[in-house]
C-alpha atoms as one frame of an Amber mdcrd trajectory, in Angstrom:
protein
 136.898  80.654  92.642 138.463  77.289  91.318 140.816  75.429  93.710 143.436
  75.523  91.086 143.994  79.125  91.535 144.281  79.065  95.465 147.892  78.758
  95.153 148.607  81.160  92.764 146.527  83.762  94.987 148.589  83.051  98.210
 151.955  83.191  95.974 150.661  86.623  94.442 150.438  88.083  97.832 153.623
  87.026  99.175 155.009  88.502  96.408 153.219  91.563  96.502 152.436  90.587
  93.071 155.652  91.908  92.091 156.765  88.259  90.730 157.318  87.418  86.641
 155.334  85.014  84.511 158.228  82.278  84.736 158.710  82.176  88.609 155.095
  82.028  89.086 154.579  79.588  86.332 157.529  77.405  87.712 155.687  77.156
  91.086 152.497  76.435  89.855 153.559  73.799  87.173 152.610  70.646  89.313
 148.946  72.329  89.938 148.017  74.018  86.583 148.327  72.519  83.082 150.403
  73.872  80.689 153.327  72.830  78.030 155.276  76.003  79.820 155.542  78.295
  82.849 154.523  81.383  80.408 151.034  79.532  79.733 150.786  78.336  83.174
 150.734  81.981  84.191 148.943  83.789  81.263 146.562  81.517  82.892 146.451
  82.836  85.885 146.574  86.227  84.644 143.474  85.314  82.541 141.416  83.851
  85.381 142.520  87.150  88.256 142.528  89.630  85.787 145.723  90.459  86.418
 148.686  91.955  84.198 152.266  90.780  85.185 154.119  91.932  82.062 157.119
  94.105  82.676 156.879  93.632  86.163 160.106  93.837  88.492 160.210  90.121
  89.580 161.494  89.811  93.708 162.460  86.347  92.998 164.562  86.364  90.275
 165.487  89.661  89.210 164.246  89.444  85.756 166.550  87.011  85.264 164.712
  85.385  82.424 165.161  88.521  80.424 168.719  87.998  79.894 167.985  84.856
  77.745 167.709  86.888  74.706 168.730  86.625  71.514 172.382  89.068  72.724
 173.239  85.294  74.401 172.482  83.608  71.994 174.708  85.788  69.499 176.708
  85.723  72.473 177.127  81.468  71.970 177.148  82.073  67.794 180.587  83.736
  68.477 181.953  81.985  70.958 181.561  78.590  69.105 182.783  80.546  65.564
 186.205  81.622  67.552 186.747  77.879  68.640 185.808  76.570  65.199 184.129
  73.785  67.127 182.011  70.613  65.647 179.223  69.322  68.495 176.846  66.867
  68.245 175.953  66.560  71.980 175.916  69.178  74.895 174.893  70.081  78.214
 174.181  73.205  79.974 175.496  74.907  82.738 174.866  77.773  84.609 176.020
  80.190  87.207 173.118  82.590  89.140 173.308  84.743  91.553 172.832  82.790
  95.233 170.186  85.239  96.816 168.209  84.334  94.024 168.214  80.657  94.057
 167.811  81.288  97.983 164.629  83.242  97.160 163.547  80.851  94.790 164.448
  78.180  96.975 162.255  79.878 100.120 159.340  80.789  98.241 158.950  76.743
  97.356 159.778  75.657 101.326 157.146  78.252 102.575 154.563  76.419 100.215
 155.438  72.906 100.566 156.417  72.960  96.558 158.040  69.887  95.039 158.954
  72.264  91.473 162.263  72.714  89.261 164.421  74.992  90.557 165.431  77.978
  89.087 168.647  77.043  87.935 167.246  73.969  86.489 164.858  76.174  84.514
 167.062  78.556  83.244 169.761  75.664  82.050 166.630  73.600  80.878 165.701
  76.904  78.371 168.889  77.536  77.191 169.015  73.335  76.490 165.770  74.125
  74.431 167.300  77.496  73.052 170.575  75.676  71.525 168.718  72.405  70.136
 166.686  74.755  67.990 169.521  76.979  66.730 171.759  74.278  65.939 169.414
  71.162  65.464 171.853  69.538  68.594 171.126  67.347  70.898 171.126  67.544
  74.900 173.262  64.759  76.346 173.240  64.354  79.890 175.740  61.354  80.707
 178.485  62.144  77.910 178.356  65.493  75.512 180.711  66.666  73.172 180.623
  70.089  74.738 179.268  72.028  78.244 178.212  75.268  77.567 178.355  77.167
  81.122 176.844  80.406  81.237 177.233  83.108  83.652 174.271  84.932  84.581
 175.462  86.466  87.512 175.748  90.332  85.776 176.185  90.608  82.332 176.090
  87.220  80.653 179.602  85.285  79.817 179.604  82.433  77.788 182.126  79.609
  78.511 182.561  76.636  76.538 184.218  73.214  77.633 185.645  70.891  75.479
 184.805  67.378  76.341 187.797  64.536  75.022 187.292  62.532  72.406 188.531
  58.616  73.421 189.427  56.388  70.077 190.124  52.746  70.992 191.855  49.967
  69.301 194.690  47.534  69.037 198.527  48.385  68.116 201.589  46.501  66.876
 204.991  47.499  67.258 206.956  46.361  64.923 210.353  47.625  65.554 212.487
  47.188  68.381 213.868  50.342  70.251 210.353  52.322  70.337 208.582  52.649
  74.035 205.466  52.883  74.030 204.649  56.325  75.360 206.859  59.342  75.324
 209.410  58.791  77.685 211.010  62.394  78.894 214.874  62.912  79.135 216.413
  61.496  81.779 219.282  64.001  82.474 216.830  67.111  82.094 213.282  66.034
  82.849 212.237  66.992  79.250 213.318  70.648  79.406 215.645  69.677  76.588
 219.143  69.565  76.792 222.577  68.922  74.815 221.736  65.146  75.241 218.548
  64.971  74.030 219.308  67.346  71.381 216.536  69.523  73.226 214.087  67.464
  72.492 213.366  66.700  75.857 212.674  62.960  74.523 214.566  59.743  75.514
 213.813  58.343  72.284 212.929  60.098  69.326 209.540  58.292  68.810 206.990
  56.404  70.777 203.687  53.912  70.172 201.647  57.372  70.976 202.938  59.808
  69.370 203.594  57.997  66.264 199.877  57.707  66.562 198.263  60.516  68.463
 200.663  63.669  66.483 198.004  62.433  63.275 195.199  62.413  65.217 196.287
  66.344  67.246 196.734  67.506  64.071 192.696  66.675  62.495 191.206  67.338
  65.339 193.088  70.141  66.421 192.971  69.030  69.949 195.407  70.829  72.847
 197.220  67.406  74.053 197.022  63.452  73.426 196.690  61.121  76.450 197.580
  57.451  75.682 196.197  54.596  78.032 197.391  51.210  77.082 196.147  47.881
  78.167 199.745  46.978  79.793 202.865  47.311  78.277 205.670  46.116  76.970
 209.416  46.936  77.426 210.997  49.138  74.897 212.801  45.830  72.862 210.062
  43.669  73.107 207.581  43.613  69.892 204.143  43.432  70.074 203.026  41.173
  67.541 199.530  38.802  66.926 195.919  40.556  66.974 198.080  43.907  69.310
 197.682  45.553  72.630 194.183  47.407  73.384 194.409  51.128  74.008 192.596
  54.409  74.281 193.780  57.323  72.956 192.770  60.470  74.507 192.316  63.245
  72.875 191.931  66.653  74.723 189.819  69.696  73.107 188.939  68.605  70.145
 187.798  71.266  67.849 187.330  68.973  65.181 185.358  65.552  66.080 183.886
  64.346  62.833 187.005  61.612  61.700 186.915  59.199  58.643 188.751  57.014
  61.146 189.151  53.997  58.318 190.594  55.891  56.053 193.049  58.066  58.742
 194.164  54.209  60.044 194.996  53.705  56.727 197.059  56.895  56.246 199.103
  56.226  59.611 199.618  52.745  58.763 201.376  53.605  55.739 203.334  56.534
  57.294 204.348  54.058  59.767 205.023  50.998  58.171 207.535  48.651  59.576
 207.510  50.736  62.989 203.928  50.844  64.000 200.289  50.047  63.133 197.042
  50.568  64.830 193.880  48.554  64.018 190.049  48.797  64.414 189.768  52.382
  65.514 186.607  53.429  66.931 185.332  55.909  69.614 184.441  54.525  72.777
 183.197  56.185  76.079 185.304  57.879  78.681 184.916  54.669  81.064 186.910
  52.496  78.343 190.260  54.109  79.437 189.795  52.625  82.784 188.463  49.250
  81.729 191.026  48.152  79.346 193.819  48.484  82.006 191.609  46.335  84.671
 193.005  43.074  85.059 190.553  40.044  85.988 191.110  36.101  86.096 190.427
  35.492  82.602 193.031  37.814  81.391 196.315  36.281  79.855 199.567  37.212
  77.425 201.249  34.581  75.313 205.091  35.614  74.911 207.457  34.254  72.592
 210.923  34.147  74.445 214.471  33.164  72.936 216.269  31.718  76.290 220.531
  31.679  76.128 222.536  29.836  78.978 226.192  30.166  79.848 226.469  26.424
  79.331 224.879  23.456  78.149 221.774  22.408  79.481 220.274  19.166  80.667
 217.916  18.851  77.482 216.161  16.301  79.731 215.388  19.133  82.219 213.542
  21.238  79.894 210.032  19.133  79.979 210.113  20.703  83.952 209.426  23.801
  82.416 205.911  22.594  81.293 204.947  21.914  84.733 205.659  25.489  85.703
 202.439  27.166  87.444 203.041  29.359  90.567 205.109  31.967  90.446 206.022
  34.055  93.220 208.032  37.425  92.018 209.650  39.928  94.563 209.559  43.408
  92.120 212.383  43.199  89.276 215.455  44.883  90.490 215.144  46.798  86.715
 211.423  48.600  87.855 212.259  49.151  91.625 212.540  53.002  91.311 208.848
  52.998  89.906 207.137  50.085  91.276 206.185  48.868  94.895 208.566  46.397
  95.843 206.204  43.303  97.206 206.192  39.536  96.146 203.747  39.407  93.459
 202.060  35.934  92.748 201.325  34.828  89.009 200.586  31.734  87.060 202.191
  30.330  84.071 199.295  29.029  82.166 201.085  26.956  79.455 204.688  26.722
  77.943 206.016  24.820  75.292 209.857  25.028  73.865 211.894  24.102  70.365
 215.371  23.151  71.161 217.927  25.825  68.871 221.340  24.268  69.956 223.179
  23.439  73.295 222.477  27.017  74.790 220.064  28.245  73.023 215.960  27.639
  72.801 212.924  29.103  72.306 209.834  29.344  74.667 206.448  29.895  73.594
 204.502  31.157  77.511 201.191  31.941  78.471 200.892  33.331  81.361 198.478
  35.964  83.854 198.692  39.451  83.282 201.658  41.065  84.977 204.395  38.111
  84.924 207.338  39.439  84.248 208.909  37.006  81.598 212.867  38.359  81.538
 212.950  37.535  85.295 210.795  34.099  85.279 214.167  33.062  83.034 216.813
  34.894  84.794 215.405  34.384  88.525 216.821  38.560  88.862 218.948  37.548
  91.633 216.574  34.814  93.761 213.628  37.281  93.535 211.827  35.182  91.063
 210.703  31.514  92.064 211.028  28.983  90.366 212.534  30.332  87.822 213.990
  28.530  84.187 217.498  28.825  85.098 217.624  27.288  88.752 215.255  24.359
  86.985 217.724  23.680  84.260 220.408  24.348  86.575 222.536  26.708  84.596
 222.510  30.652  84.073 220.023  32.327  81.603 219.311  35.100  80.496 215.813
  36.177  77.786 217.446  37.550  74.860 215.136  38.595  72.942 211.358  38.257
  73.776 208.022  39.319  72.245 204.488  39.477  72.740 202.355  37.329  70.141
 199.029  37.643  72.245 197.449  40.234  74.708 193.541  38.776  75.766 190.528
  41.046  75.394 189.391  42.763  78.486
């Protein structure tokens, strides 16, 4: 008898021969050839005369049976009810555990370095779906999971993966924050004050944004993750602010995203505008909100004192550099309070009249600019006003530059 058989003899007598074509295939596949388990033991069958068709398998159950076409309808309807459009996926599965622990045995006992079950079973299914729908398996980052439940009768489960459109937004008008900001007298239950909107503000960066996108994609909810921010009067002019907009569900994923910028640009004008949209992986999210040492925002900053200033004073402000800022007394209730140091990177100024001028700053990442002027109470130092030796305030401030990440 050929050597190559040896193994399937021993594993036919454990068994009792009571063992189906794919768990014996499956266990055989590193030692017979074969493009599958079924011809890897119609093999074996073949060369020991043996018939294992319609045998009661001790290892799995007949497990394999249940991968019929009744799943398969079983996925049809399941992805009709969603209305769902895939190009990815990936396979899940859940199997009973004294099968994988048989499975798993029957490999220790023989020293077998094979798939397991579950990987088989997930790995058909995989092969079942690409042919039905012409899709492909995606094992990093898939439109969709499909997670099966093979434990009694089979149950068909689909997850939703997000869909993450990046790009760059200006905000035009003052007054808008840039993500939904919830009542503060009811916590966004809604309430007399908020007209029961449960809304600070009527509108905000995302929603004037992500209530287009819900709406095409009929997604459940909109997640927006901005590179920074800026406060709710400040503009964001220049090339905009990076962000990610999160989209979760999606039933719909196929976008004509040039021509839906276009759309919301117009709906929008003089308020808002987004540019350059274009999907991006999950891991963007986290990347565009990661400072490093090359990062930097450029500010444009009109500066009013309570008196005249020493005009000869104001070339002090170009030597500006460290900064050393204690938390603003306006973010305290949400923010750590700790001395933060930052760097002013370069300033310049243009003289408006005897209390008045304007400040173009560059600057690190997370410099607060209203309190660099104002010195909020000694907690910023140096600041513009103890240089210049009077009191000032920022009156009006906006952001002309954000770098790229």
């Amino acid at each position: 008898m050929d050597k190559m058989y040896e193994l399937a003899k021993k594993i036919l007598e454990e068994t009792d021969g009571k063992i189906c074509k794919s768990c014996l295939g499956r266990k055989l596949s590193k030692t017979i050839e074969g493009t599958n388990n079924i011809e890897r033991a119609d093999k074996v069958c073949k060369e020991l005369d043996i018939d294992l068709e319609g045998v009661e398998c001790v290892v799995c159950d007949n497990l394999f049976d249940k991968l019929d076409d009744d799943l398969y309808k079983k996925l049809d309807d399941k992805i009709n009810q969603l209305g769902i459009e895939f190009d990815t996926f990936l396979v899940g599965s859940k199997i009973d555990k004294d099968i994988q622990k048989r499975d798993e045995e029957l490999s220790e006992k023989f020293n077998l370095s094979v798939e397991t079950i579950k990987k088989e079973v997930n790995r058909l299914i995989g092969l079942g779906i690409w042919e039905r729908y012409d899709k492909e398996a995606e094992f990093e980052s898939q439109d969709i999971v499909f997670n099966i439940d093979l434990v009694s009768e089979p149950k068909v489960r689909i997850q939703i993966n997000p869909l993450y459109i990046e790009g760059k937004y200006n905000k035009l008008k003052r007054g808008i924050p840039q993500t939904k900001w919830p009542c503060t007298k009811c916590k966004g239950r809604g309430c007399e004050e908020c007209n029961y909107t449960g809304k600070q503000y009527p509108e905000s960066v995302e929603e004037l944004i992500s209530e287009h996108f819900l709406k095409l994609t009929k997604g459940k909810e909109a997640k927006f993750h901005g590179a920074g921010r800026e406060d709710i009067d400040v503009l964001m002019l220049g090339s905009g602010r990076p962000f990610v907009l999160e989209i979760k569900e999606p039933k719909i994923r196929n976008l004509d995203l040039a021509k839906l910028e276009e759309e919301i640009n117009k709906i929008n004008e003089g308020k808002t505008s987004y540019h350059n949209l274009h999907l991006c992986e999950r891991r963007r999210k986290a990347e565009i909100k990661q400072s490093s040492p090359d990062t930097y925002k450029v500010y444009q900053a009109s500066v009013k004192c309570d008196e005249s200033f020493d005009k000869d004073k104001l070339g002090e402000l170009t030597k500006l550099n460290e900064i050393h800022q204690q938390t603003p007394l306006r973010v305290l209730r949400r923010r750590a309070d700790k001395v933060r140091i930052k760097h002013v990177l370069d300033l310049s100024y243009e003289i408006v009249d005897d209390t008045h001028f304007t400040m173009i700053i560059k600057t690190e990442g997370g410099l607060y600019i209203k309190e660099l002027i104002s010195g909020d109470e000694g907690r910023s130092h140096p600041n513009v006003g103890e240089i210049l030796g009077v009191n000032a305030v920022c009156e009006q401030l906006d952001v002309i530059e954000v770098s790229e990440k």
